[in-house]
C-alpha positions as CSV (number, residue, x, y, z in Angstrom):
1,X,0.0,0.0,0.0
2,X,1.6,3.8,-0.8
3,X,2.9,5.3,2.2
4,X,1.3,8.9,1.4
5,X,-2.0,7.4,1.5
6,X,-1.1,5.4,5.1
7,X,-0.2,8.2,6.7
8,X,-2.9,10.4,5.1
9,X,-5.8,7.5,6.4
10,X,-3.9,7.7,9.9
11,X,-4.5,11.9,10.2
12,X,-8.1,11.4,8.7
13,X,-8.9,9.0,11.5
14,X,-6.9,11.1,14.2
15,X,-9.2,14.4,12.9
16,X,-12.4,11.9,13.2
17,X,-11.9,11.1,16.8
18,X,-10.9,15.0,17.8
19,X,-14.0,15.6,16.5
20,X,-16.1,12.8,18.3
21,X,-14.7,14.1,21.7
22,X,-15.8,17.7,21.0
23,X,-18.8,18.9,22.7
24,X,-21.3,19.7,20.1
25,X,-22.0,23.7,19.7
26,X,-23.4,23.2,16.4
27,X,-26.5,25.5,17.0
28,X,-28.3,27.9,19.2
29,X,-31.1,25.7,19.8
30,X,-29.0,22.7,20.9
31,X,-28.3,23.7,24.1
32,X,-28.8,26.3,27.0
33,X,-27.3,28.8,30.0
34,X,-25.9,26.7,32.5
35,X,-23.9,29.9,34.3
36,X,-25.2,31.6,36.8
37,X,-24.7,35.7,36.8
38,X,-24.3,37.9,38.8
39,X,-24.7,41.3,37.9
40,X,-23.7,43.3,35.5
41,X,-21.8,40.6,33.6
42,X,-19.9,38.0,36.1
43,X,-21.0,34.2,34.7
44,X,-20.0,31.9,37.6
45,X,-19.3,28.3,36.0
46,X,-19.6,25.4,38.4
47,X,-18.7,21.8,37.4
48,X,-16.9,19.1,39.4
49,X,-13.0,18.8,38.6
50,X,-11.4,15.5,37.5
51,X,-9.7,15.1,40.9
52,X,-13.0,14.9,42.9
53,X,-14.7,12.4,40.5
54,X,-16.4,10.2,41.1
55,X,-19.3,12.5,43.1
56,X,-20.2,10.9,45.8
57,X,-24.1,11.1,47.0
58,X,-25.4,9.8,50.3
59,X,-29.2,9.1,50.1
60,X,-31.7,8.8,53.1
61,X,-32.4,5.2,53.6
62,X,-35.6,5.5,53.8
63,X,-38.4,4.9,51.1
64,X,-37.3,4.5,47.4
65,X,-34.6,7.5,47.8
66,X,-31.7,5.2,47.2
67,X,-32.9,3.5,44.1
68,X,-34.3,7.3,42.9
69,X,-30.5,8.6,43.9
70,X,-29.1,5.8,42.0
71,X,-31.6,5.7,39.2
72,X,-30.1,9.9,38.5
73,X,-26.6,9.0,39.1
74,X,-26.8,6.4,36.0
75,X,-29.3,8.6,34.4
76,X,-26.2,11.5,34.0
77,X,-23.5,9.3,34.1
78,X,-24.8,8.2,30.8
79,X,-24.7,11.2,29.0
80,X,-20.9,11.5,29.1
81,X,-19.1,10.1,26.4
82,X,-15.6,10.2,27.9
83,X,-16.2,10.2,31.3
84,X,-16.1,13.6,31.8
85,X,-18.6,13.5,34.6
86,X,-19.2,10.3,37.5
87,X,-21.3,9.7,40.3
88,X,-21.1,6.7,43.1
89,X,-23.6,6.5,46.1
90,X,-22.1,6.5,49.4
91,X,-23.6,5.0,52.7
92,X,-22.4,8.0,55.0
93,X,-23.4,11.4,55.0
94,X,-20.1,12.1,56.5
95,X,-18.3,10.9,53.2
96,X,-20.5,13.0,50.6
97,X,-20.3,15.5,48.4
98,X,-24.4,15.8,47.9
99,X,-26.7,14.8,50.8
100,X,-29.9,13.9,49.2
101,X,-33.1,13.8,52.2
102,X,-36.9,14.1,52.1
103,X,-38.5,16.7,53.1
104,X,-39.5,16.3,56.9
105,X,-42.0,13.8,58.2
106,X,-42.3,10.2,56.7
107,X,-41.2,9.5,52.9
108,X,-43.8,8.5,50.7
109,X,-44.4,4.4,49.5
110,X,-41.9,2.9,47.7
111,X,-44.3,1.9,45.0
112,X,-44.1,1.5,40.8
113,X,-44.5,5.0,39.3
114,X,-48.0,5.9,37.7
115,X,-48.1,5.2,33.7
116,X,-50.1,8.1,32.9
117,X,-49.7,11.9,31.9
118,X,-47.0,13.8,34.3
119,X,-48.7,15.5,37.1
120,X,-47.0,17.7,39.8
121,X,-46.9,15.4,42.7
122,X,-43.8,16.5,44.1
123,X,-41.1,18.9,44.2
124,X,-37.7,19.2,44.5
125,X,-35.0,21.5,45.8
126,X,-30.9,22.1,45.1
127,X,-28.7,24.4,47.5
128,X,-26.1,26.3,44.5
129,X,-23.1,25.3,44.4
130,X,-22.2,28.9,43.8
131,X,-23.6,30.1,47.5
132,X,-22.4,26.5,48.9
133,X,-18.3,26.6,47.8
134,X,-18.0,30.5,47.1
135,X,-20.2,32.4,49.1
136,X,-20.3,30.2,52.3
137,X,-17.9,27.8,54.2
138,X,-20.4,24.8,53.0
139,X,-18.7,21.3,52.0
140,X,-22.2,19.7,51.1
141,X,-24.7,20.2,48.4
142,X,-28.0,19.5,49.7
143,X,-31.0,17.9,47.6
144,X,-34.1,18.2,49.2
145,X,-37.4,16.0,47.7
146,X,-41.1,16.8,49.1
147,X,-44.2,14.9,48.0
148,X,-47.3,16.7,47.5
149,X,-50.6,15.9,48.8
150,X,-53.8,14.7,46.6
151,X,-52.5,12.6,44.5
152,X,-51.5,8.9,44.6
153,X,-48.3,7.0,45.7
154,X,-48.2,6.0,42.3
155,X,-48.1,9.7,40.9
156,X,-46.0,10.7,43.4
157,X,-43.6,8.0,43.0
158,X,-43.5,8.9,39.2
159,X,-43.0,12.5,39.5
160,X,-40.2,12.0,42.1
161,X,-38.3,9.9,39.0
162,X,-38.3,12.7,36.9
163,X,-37.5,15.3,40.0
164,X,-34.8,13.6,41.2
165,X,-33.0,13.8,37.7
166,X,-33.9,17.6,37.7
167,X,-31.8,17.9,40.8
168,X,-29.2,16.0,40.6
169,X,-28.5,18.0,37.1
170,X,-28.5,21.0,39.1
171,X,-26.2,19.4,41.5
172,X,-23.7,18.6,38.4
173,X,-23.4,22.5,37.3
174,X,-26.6,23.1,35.3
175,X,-27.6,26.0,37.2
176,X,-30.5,27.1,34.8
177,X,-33.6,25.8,34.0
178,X,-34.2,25.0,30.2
179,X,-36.3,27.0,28.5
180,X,-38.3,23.5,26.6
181,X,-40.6,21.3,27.8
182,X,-38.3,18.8,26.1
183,X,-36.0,18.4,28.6
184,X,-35.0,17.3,31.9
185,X,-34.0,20.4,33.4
186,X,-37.0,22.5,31.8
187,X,-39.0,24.0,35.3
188,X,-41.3,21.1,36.6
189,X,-40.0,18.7,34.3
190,X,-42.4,15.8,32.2
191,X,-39.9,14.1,30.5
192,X,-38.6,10.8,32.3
193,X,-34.8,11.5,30.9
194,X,-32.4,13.9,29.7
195,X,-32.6,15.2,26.4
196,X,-30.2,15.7,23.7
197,X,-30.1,18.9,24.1
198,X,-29.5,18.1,28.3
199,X,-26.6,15.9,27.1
200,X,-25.5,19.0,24.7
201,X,-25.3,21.4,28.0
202,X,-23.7,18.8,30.0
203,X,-21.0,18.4,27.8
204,X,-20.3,22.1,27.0
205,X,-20.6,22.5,30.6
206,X,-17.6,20.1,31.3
207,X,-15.6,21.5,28.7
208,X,-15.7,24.8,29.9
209,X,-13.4,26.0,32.4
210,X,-14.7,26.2,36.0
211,X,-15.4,29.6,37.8
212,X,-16.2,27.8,41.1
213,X,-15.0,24.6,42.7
214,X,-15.8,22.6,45.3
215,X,-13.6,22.3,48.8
């Protein structure tokens, strides 16, 4: 075989797989603001450095939260194609990075999630990173789940699926809500999964330098 057309096959294939590890930014509409700002113009970038990966999440024991903490750590961990990002749970909330709890009282059935149209059965709530490792002397990210009332275990136990994942992409860096109905981290989410334009964000996130780090 020529040697020209070797070596030429070898750069073609080295370009192919630059290209494959890029972060796609290939239009507006493919991804969203994950940076918070402050103003006038500061954008404060939070992401979790390679020397602090894998995250690690301690989940009450009670209920379904481990299996919904490890159902969002797969869920994200999933939409990194080189590993930019991991999770691992952890069985002391002395040893984590993100404390996930329910809200006060007694945790709702651990039951099969509700087949039906999304309703708003629960909500969920992220302390920033930004306030946690810049603005305070925090060491913990807190996620924070709360059922609602009126509706059924079932429902509840569905709509905590698709909250958890919300969170927990808030807990990665993803600081703003989407502006589509289309994805995960849209505002009171109905989707069970992130989007590709969730996995777009995430990976632009990781490959933009960090603002803010954890301790």
């Amino acid at each position: 075989m020529n040697r020209n057309r070797v070596v030429l096959g070898l750069l073609g294939l080295l370009a192919a797989c630059d290209t494959a590890q890029a972060p796609l930014r290939t239009c507006a509409r493919c991804s969203y603001d994950f940076a918070d700002t402050v103003p006038p113009t500061t954008a404060l970038v939070f992401s979790w450095p390679e020397n602090r990966l894998p995250v690690r999440f301690y989940a009450d024991p009670r209920g379904a939260l481990p299996s919904l903490v490890t159902l969002a750590i797969g869920a994200w961990q999933g939409q990194f194609l080189y590993g930019e990002w991991s999770g691992v749970p952890v069985p002391d909330s002395t040893m984590a990075d993100v404390v996930v709890l329910w809200a006060g009282g007694v945790p709702p059935p651990d039951v099969p999630p509700d087949q039906g149209p999304p309703v708003d059965a629960c909500a969920g709530e992220t302390s920033d990173p930004v306030a946690v490792f810049r603005d305070s002397a925090g060491t913990h990210v807190h996620i924070v789940l709360t059922p609602r009332g009126g509706f059924s275990d079932a429902q509840v136990a569905a709509c905590l699926r698709r909250v958890v994942i919300h969170e927990f992409g808030h807990a990665l860096g993803l600081l703003r809500e989407s502006d589509s109905t289309g994805d995960i981290m849209y505002e009171g989410p109905t989707v069970t999964a992130p989007s590709e334009r969730d996995r777009n964000t995430a990976e632009i996130l990781y490959h933009t330098p960090a603002t803010v780090a954890p301790r």
